[in-house]
C-alpha positions as CSV (number, residue, x, y, z in Angstrom):
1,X,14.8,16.4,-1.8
2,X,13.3,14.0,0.8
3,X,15.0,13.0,4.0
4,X,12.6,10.7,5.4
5,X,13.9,7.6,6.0
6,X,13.2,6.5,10.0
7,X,17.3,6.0,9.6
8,X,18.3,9.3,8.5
9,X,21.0,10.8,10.4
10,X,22.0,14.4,11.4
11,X,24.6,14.3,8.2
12,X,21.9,13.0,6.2
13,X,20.0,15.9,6.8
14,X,22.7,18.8,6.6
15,X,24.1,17.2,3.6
16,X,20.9,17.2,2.0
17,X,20.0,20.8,3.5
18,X,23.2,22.1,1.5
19,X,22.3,20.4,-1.6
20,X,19.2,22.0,-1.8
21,X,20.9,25.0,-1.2
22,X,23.5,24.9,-3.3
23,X,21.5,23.9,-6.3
24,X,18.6,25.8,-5.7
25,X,16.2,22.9,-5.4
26,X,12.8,23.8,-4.7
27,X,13.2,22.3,-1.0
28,X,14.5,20.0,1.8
29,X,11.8,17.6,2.8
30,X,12.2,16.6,7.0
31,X,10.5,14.8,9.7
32,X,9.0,17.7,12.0
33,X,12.3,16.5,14.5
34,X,14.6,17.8,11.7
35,X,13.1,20.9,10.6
36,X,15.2,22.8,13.0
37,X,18.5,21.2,12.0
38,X,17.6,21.6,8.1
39,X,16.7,25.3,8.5
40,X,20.4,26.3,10.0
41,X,21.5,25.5,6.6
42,X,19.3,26.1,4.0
43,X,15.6,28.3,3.7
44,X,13.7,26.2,1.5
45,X,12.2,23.5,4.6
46,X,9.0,21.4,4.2
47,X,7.9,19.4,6.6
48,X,5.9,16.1,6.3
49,X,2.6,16.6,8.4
50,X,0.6,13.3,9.5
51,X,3.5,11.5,8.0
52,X,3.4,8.5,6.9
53,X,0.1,7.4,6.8
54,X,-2.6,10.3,7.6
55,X,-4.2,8.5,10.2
56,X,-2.9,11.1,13.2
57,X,-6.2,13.6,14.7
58,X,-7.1,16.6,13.0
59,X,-5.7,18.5,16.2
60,X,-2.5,16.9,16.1
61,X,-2.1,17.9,12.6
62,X,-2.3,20.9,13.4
63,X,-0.1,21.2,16.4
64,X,2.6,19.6,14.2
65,X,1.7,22.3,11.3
66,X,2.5,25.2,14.5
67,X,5.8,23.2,15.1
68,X,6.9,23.0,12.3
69,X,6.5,26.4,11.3
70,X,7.9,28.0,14.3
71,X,10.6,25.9,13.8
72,X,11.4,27.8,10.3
73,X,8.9,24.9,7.7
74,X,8.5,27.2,5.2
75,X,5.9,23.7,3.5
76,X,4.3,21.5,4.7
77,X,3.3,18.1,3.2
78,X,-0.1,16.7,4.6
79,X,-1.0,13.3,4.4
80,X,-4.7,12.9,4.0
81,X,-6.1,9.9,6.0
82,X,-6.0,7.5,3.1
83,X,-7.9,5.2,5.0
84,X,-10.7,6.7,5.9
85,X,-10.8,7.9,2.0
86,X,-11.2,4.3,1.2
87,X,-13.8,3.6,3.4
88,X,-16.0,7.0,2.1
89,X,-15.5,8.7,5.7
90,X,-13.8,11.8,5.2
91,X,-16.2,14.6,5.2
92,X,-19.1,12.2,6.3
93,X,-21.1,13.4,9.4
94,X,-21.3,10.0,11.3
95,X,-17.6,10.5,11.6
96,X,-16.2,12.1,14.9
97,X,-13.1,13.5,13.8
98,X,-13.9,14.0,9.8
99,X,-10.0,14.2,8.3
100,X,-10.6,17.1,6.3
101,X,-11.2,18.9,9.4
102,X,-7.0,18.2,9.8
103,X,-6.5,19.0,6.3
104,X,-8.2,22.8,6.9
105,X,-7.0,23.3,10.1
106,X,-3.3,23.0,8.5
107,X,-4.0,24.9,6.0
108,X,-4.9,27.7,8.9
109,X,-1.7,27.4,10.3
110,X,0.0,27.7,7.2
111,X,-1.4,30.8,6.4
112,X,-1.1,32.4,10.0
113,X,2.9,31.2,9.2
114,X,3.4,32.5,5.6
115,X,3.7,28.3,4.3
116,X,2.3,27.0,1.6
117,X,0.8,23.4,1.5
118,X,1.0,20.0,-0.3
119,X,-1.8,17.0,0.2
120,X,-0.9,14.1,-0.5
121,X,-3.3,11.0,-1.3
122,X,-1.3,8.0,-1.5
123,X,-2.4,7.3,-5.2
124,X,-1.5,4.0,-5.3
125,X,-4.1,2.9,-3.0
126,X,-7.2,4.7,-4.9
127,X,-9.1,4.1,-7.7
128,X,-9.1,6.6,-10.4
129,X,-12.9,7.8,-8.7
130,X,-11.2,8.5,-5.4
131,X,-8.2,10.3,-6.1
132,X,-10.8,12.7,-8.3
133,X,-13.0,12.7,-5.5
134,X,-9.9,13.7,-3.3
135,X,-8.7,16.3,-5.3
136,X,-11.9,18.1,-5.7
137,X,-11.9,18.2,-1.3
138,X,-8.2,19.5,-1.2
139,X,-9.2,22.7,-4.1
140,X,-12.2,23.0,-1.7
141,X,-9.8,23.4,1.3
142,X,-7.3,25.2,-0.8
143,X,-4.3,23.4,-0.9
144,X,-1.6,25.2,-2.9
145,X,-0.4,21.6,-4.4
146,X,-2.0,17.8,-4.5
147,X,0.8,15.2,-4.6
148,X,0.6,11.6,-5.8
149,X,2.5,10.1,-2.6
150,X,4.4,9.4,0.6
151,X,7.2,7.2,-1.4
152,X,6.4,4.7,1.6
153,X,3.4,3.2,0.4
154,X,3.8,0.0,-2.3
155,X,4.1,2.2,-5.7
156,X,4.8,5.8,-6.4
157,X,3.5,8.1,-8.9
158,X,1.8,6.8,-12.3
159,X,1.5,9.1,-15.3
160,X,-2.6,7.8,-14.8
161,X,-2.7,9.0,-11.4
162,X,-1.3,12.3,-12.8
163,X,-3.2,12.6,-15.5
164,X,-6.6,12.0,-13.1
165,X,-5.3,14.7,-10.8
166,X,-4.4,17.8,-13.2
167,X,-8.1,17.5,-15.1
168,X,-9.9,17.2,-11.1
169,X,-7.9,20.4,-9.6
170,X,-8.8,22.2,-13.3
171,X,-5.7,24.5,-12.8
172,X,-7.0,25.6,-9.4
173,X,-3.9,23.9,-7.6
174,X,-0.8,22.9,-8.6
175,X,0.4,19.0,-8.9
176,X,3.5,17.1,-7.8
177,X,4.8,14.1,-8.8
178,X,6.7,12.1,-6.7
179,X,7.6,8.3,-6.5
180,X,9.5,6.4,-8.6
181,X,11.0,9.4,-11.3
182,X,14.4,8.0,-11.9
183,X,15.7,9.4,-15.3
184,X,15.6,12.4,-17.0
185,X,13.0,11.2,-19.4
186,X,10.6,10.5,-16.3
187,X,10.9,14.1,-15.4
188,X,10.2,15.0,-18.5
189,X,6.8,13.1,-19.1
190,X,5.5,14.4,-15.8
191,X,6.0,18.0,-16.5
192,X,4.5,17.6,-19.7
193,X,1.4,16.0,-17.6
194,X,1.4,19.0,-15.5
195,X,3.5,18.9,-12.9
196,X,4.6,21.8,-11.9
197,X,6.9,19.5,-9.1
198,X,8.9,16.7,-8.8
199,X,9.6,14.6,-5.7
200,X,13.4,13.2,-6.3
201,X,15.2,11.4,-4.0
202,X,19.3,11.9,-3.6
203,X,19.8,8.7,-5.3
204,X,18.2,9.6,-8.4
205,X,18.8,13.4,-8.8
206,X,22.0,12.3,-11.0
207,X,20.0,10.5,-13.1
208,X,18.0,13.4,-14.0
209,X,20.7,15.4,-15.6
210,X,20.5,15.2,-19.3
């Protein structure tokens, strides 16, 4: 359950921390700020790394990956630099600061900490070439999960996008959904795609009940 909005309160947050809780929801979903507040109440933290648009240095990935953990993250959502992605620079040489570099160096902290780790592309701004091309450098980094987005960019998750992913990570990470999944019948149809997790906001988690 994300908490993400610049806007979110400290109720927001505890409210949302219980409900994970009490319904055994696969996890709370906080600003790094937050991940102290959310973790007096429930377990099951992530925290959004890079958040919301990638474009932070590989070093201060990381040092929000070390935050977050010692402040009780037990994930933590990545945000690839999308925009580099677009313009073919991540892994290229003639870049300074490739981003994958901030990609593996998370994913160093995570496992020093225990956390497992979720990249996510931003699928809405890639063509079906580049989200493959994505997901074969996050299975190269070893990423636990690839997920399809932020829920801040213009559209969320597509059953295309999906579809691209599962076939490029060939079973050797997981996939999650997120964006846009409003009924129970969207749920559905991505974990028949897949999807082994579902991004769902508060406002639609009713609507997911059958």
């Amino acid at each position: 359950m994300p908490v993400l909005k610049p806007t979110a309160s400290t109720g927001d947050v505890i409210a949302a921390a219980k409900t994970v809780r009490e319904l055994g929801m696969a996890s709370v979903c906080v600003a790094p700020a937050n991940v102290k507040m959310a973790r007096q109440h429930t377990d099951r933290v992530c925290s959004v790394i890079g958040f919301p648009h990638g474009n932070t240095l590989p070093a201060d990935k990381m040092q929000e990956a070390i935050n977050a953990c010692e402040n009780g993250a037990r994930e933590l959502d990545v945000v690839v630099n999308y925009g580099r992605l677009l313009e073919g620079a991540c892994g290229n040489e003639e870049d300074p600061e490739p981003d994958w570099l901030g990609l593996e160096l998370v994913m160093d902290v995570a496992k020093n900490y225990g956390a497992r780790v979720k990249a996510i592309l931003e699928t809405c701004y890639l063509s079906p070439e580049e989200i493959a091309f994505a997901c074969q450098l996050c299975v190269l980094v070893g990423v636990d999960w690839v997920k399809t987005s932020t829920g801040f960019g213009p559209g969320g998750a597509t059953p295309e996008a999906v579809k691209i992913i599962v076939k490029a990570v060939q079973k050797k990470a997981q996939v999650k959904a997120a964006g846009g999944i409003k009924t129970y019948a969207d749920a559905c149809r991505y974990l028949d795609l897949g999807c082994t997790r579902l991004g769902v906001g508060a406002a639609g988690y009713e609507g997911l009940l059958p």
